[in-house]
N, CA, C and O atoms as a CHARMM CRD file, in Angstrom:
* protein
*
  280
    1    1 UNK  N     32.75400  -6.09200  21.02600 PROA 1      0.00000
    2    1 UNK  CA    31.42500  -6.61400  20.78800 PROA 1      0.00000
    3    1 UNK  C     31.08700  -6.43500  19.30300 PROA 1      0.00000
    4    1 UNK  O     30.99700  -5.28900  18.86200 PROA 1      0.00000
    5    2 UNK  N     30.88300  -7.54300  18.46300 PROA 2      0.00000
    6    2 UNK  CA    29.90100  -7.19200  17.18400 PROA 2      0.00000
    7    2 UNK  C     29.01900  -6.54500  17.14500 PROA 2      0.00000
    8    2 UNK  O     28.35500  -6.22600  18.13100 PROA 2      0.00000
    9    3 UNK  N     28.73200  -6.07900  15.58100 PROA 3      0.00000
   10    3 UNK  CA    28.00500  -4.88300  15.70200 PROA 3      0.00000
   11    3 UNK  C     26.47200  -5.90300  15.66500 PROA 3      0.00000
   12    3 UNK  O     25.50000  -5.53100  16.32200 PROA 3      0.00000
   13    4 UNK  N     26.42000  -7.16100  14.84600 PROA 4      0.00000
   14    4 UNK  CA    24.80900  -7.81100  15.36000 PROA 4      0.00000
   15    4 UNK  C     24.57900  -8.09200  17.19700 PROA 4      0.00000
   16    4 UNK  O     23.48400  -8.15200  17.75700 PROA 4      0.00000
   17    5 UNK  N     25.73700  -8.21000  17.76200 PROA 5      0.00000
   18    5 UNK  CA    25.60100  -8.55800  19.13400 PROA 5      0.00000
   19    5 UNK  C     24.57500  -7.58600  19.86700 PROA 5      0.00000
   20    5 UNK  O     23.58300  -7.82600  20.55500 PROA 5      0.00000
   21    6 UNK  N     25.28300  -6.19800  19.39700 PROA 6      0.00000
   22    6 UNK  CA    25.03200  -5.00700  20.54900 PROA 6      0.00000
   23    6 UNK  C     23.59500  -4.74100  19.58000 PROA 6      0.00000
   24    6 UNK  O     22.80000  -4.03200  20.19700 PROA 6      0.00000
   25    7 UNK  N     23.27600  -5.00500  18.70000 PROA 7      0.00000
   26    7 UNK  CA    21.95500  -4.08100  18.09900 PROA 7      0.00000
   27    7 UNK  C     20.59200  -5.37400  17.88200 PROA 7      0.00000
   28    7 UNK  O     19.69500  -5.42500  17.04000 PROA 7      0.00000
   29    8 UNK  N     20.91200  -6.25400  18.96700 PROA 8      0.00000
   30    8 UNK  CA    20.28300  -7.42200  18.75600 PROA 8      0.00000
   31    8 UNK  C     18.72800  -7.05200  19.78600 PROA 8      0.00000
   32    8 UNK  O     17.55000  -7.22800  19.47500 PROA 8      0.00000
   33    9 UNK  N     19.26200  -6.55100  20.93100 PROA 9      0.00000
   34    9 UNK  CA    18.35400  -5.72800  22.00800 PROA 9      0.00000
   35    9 UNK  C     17.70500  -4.91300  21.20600 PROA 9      0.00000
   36    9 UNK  O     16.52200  -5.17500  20.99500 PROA 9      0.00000
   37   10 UNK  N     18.14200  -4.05400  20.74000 PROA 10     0.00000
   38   10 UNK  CA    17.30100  -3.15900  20.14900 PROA 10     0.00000
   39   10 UNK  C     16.04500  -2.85100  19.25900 PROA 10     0.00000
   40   10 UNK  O     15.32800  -1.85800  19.13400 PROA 10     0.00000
   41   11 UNK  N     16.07500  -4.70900  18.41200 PROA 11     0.00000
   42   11 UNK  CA    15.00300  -4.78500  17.67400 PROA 11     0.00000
   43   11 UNK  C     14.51400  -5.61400  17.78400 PROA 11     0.00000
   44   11 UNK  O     15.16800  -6.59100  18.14800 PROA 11     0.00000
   45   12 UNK  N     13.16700  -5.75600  17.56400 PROA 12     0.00000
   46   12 UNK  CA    12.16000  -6.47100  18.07100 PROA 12     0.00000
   47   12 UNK  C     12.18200  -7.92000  17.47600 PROA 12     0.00000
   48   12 UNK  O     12.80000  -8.11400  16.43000 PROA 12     0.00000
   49   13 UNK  N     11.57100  -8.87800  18.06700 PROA 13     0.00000
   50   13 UNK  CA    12.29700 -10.27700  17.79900 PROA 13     0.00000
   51   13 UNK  C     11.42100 -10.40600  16.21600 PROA 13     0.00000
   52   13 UNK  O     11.89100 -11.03200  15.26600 PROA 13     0.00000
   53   14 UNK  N     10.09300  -9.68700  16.17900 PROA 14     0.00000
   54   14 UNK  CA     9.96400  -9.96400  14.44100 PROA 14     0.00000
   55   14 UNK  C      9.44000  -8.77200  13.92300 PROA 14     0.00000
   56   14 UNK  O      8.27000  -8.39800  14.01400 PROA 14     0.00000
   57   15 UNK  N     10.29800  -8.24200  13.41800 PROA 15     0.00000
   58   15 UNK  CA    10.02600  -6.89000  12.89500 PROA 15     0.00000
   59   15 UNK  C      9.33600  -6.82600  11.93800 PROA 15     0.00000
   60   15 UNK  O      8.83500  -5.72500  11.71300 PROA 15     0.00000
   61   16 UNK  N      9.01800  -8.02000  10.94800 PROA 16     0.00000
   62   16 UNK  CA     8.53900  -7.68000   9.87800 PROA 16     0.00000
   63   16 UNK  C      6.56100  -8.10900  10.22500 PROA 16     0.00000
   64   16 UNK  O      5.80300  -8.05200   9.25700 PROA 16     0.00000
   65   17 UNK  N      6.17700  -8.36800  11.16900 PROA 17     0.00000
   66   17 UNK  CA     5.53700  -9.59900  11.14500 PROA 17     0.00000
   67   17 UNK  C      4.22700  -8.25300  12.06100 PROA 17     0.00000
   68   17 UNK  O      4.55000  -8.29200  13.24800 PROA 17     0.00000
   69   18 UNK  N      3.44500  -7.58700  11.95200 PROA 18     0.00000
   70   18 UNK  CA     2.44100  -7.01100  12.13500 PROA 18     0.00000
   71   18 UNK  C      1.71800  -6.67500  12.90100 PROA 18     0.00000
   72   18 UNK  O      1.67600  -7.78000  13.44300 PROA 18     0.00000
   73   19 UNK  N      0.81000  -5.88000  13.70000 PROA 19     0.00000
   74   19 UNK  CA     0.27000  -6.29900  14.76000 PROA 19     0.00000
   75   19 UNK  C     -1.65400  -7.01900  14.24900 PROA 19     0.00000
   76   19 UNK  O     -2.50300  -6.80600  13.38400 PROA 19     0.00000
   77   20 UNK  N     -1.59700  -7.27600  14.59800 PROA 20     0.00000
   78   20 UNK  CA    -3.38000  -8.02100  13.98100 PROA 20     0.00000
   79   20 UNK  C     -4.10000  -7.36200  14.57600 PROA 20     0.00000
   80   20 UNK  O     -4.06400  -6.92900  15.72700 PROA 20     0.00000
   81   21 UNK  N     -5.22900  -7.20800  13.27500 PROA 21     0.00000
   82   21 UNK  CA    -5.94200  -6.19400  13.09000 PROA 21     0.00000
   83   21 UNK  C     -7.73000  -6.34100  13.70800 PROA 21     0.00000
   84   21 UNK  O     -8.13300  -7.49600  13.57000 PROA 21     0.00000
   85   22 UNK  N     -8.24500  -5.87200  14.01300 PROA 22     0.00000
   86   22 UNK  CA    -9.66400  -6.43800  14.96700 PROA 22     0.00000
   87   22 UNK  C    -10.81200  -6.06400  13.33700 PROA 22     0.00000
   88   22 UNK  O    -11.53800  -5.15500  12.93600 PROA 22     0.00000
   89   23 UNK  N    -10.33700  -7.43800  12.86400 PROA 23     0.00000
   90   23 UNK  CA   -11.64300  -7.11400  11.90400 PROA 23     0.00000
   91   23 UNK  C    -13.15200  -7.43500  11.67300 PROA 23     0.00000
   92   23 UNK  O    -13.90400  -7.05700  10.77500 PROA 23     0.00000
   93   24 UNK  N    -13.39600  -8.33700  12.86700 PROA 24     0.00000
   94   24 UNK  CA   -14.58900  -8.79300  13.78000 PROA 24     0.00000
   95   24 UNK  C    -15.22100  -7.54200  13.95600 PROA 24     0.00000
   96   24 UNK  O    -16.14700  -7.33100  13.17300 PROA 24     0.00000
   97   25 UNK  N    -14.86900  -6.32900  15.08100 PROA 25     0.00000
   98   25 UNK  CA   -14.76000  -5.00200  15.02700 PROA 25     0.00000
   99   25 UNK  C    -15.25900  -4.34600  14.17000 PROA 25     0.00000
  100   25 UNK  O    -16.30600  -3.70000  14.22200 PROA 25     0.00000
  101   26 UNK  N    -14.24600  -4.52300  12.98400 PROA 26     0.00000
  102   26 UNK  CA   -14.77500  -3.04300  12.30300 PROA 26     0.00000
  103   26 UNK  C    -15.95800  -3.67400  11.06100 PROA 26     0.00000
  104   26 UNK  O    -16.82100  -3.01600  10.48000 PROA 26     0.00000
  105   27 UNK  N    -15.69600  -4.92100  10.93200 PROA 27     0.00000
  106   27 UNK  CA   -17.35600  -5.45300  10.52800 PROA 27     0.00000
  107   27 UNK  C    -18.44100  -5.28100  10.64000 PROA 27     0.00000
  108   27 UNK  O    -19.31700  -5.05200   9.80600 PROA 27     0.00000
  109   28 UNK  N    -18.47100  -5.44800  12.36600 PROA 28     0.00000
  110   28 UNK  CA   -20.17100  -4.96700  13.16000 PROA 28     0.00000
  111   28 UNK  C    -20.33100  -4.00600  13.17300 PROA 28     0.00000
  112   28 UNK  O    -21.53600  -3.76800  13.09100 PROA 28     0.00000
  113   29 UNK  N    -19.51300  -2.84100  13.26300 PROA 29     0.00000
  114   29 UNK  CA   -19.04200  -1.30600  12.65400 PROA 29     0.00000
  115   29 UNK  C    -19.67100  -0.88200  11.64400 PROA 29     0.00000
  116   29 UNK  O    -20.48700   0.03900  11.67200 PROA 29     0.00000
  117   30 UNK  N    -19.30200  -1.60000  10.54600 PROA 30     0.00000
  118   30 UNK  CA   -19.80400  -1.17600   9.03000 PROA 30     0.00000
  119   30 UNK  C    -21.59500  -1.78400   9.15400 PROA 30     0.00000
  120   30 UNK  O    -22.50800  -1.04600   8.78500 PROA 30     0.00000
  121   31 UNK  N    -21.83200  -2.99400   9.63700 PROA 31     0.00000
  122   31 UNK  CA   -23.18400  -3.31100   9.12800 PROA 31     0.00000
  123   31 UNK  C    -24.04600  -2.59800   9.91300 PROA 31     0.00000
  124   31 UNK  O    -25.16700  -2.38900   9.44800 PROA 31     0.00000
  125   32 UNK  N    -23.65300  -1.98000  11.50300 PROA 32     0.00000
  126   32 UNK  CA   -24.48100  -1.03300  12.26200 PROA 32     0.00000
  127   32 UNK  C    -24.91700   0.04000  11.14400 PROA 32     0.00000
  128   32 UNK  O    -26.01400   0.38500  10.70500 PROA 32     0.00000
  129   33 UNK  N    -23.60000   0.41600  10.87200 PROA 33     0.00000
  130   33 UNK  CA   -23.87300   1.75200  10.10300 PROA 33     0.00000
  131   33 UNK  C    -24.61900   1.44600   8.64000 PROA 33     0.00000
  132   33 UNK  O    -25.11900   2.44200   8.11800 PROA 33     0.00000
  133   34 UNK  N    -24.77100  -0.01300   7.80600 PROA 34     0.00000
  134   34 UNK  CA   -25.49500   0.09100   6.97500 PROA 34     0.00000
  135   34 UNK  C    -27.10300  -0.28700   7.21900 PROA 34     0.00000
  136   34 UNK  O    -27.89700  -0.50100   6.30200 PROA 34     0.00000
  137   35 UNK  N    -27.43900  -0.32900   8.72600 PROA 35     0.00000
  138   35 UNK  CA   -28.75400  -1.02500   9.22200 PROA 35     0.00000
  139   35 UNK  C    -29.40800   0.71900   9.33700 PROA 35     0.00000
  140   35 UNK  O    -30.56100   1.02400   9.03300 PROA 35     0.00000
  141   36 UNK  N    -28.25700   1.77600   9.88800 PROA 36     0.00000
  142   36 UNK  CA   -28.95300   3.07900  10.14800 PROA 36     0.00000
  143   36 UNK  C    -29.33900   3.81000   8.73900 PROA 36     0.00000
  144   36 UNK  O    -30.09000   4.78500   8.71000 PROA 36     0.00000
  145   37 UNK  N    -28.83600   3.32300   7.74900 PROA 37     0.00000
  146   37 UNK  CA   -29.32500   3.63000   6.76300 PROA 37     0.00000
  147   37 UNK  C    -30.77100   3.82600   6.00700 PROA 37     0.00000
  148   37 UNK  O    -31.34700   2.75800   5.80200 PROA 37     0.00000
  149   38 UNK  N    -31.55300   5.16600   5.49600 PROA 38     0.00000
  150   38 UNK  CA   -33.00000   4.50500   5.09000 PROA 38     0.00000
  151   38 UNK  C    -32.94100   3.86200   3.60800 PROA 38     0.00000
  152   38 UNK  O    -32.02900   3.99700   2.79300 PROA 38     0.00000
  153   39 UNK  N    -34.27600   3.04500   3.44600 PROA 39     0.00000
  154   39 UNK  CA   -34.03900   2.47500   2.39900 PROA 39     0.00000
  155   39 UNK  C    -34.12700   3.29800   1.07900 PROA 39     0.00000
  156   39 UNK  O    -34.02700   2.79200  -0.03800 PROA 39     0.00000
  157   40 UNK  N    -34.32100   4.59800   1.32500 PROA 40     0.00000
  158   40 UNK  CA   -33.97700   5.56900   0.02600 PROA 40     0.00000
  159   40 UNK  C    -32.36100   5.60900   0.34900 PROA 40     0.00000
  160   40 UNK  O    -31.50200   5.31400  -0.48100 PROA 40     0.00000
  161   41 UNK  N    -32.23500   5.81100   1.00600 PROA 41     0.00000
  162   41 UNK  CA   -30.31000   5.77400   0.55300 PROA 41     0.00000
  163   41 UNK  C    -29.74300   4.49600   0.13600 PROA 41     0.00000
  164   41 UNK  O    -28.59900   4.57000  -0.31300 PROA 41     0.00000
  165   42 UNK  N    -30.23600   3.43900   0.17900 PROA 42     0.00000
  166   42 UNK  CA   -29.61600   1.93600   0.00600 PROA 42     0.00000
  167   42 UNK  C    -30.08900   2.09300  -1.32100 PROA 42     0.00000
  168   42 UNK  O    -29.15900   2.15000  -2.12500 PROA 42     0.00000
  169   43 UNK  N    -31.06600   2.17000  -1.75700 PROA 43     0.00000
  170   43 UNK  CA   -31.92400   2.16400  -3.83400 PROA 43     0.00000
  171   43 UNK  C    -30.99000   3.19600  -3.77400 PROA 43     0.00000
  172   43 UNK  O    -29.95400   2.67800  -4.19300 PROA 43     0.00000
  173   44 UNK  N    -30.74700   4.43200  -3.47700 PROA 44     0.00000
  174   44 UNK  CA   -29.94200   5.51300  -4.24000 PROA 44     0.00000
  175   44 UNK  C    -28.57600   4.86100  -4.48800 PROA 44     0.00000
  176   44 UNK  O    -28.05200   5.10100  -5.57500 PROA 44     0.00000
  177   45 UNK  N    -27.88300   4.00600  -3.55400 PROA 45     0.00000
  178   45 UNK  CA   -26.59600   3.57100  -3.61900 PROA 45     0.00000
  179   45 UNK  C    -26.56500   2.14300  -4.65700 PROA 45     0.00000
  180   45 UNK  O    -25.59400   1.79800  -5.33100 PROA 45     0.00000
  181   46 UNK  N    -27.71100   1.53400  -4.59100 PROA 46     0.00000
  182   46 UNK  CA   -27.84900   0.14700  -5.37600 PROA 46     0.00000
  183   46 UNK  C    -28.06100   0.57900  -6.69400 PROA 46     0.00000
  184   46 UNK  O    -27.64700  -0.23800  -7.51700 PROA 46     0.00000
  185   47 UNK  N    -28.69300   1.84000  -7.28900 PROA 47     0.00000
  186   47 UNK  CA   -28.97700   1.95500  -8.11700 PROA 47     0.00000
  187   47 UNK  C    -27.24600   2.96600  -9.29600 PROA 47     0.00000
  188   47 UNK  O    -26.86100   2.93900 -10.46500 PROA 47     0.00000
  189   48 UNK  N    -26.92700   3.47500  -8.34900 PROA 48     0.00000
  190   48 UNK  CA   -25.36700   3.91000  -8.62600 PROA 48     0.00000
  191   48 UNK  C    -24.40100   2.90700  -8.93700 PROA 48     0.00000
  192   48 UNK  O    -23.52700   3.03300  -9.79400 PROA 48     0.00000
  193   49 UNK  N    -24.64700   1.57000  -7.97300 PROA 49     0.00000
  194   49 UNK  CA   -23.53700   0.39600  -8.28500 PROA 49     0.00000
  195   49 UNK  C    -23.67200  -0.25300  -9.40600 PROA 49     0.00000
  196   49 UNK  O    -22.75600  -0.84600  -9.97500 PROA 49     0.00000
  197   50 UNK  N    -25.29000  -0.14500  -9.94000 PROA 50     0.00000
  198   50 UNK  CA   -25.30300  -1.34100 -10.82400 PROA 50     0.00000
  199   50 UNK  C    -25.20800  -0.22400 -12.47600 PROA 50     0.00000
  200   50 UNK  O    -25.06300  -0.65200 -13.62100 PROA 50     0.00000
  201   51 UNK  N    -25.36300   1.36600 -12.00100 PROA 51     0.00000
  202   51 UNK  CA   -25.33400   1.70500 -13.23200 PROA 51     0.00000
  203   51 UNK  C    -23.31700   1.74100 -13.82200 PROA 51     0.00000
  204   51 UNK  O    -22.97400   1.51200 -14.98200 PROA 51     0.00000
  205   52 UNK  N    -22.38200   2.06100 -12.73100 PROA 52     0.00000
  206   52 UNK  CA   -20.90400   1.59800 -13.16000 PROA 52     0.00000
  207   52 UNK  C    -20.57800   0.04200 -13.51000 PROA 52     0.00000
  208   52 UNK  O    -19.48100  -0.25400 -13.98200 PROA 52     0.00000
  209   53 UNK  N    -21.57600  -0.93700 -13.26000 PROA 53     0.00000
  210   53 UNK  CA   -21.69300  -2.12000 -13.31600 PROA 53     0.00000
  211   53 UNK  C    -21.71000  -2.36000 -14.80500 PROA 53     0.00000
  212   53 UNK  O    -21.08500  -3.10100 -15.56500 PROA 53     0.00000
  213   54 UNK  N    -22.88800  -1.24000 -14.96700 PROA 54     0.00000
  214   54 UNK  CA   -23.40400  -1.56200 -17.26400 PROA 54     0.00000
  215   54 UNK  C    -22.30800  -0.73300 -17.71900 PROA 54     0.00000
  216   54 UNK  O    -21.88000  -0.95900 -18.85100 PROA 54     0.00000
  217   55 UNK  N    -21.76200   0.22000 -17.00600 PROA 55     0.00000
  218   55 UNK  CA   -20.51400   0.84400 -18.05500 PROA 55     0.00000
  219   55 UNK  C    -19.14500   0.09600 -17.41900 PROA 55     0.00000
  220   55 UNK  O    -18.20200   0.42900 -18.13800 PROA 55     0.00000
  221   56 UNK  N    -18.91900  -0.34100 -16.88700 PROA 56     0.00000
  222   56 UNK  CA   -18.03200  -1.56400 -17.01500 PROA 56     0.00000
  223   56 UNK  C    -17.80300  -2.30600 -17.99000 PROA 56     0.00000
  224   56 UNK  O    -16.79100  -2.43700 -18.67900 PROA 56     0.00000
  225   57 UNK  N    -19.17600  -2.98200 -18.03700 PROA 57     0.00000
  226   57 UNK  CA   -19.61800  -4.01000 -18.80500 PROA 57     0.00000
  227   57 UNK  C    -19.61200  -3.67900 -20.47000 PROA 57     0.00000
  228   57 UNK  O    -19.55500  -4.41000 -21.45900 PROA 57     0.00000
  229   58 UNK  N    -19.68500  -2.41300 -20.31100 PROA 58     0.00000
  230   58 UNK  CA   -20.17900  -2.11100 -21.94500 PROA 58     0.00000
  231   58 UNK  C    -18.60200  -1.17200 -22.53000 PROA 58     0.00000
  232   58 UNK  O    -18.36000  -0.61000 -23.59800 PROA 58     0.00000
  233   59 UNK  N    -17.94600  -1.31400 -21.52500 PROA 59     0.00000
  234   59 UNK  CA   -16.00400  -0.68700 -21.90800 PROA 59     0.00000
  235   59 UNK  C    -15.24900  -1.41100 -22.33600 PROA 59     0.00000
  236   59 UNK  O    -15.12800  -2.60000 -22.04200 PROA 59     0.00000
  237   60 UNK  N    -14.67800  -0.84200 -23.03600 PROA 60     0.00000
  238   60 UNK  CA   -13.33500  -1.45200 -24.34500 PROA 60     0.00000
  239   60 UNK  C    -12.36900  -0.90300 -24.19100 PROA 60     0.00000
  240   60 UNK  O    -12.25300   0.31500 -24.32800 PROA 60     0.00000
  241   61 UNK  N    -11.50900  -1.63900 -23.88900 PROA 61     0.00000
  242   61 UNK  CA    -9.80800  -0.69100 -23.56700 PROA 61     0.00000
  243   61 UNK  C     -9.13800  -1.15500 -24.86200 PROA 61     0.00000
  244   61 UNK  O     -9.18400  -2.32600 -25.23900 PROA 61     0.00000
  245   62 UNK  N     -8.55500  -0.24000 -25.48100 PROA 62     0.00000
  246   62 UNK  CA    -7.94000  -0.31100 -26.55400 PROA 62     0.00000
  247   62 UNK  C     -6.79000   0.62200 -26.60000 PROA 62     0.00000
  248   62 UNK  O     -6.84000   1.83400 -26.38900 PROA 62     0.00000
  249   63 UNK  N     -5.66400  -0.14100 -26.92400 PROA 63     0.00000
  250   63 UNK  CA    -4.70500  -0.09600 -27.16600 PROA 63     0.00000
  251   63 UNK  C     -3.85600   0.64600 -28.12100 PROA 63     0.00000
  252   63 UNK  O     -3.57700  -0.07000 -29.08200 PROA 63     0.00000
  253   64 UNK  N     -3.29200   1.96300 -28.20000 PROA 64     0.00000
  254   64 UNK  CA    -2.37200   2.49800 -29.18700 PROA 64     0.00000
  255   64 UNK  C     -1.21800   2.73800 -28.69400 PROA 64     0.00000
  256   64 UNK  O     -1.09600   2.95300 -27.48800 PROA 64     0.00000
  257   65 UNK  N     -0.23200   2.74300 -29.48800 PROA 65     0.00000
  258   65 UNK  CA     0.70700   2.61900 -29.41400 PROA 65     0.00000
  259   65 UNK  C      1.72200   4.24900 -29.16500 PROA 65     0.00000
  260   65 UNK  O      1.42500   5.21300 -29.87100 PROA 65     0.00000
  261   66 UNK  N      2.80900   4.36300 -28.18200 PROA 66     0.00000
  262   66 UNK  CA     3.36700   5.51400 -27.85000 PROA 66     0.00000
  263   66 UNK  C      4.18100   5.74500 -29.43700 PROA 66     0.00000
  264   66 UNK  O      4.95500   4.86700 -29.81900 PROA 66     0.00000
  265   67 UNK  N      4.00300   6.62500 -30.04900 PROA 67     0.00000
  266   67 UNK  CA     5.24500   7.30300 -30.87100 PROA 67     0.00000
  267   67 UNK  C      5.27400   8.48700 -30.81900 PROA 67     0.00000
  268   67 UNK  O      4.44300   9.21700 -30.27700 PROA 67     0.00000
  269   68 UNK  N      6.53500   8.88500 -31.55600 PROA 68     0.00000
  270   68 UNK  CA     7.01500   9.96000 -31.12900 PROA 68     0.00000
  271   68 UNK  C      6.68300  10.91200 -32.57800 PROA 68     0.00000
  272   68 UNK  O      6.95500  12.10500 -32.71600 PROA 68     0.00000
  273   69 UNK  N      6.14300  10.17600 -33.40200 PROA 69     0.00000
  274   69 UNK  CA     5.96200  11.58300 -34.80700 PROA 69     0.00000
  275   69 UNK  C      4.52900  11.61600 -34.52300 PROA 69     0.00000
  276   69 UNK  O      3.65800  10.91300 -34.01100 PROA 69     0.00000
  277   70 UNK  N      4.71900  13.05200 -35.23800 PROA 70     0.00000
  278   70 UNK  CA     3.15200  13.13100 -34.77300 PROA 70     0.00000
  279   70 UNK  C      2.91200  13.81400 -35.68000 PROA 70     0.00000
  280   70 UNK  O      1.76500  14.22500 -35.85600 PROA 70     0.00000
């Protein structure tokens, strides 16, 4: 018997291919839990997003170069 013959049983007809995920689920999940929220925690959290928002906005990545003298 070949060795694909005998190890053909053994694995699943699509191994690579996933099981699907219930994201309907964990949607109504998340918005329950952002409805139990009070609206001092939603301004505390809105007001956190938009302040990484201005330092985002206001960041400069700049570039130097690796050497080795120093």
């Amino acid at each position: 018997m070949l060795y694909n013959q005998k190890n053909d049983k053994d694995l699943p007809v699509n191994s690579l291919q996933e099981p699907e995920a219930d994201y309907g689920k964990e949607e109504m999940d998340r918005l329950k839990d952002a409805l139990r929220r009070s609206y001092t925690e939603r301004f505390l959290m809105a007001t956190r997003l938009y302040k990484v928002q201005q330092t985002m906005q206001r960041a400069k990545i700049t570039y130097k170069p690796y050497t080795l003298d120093k």
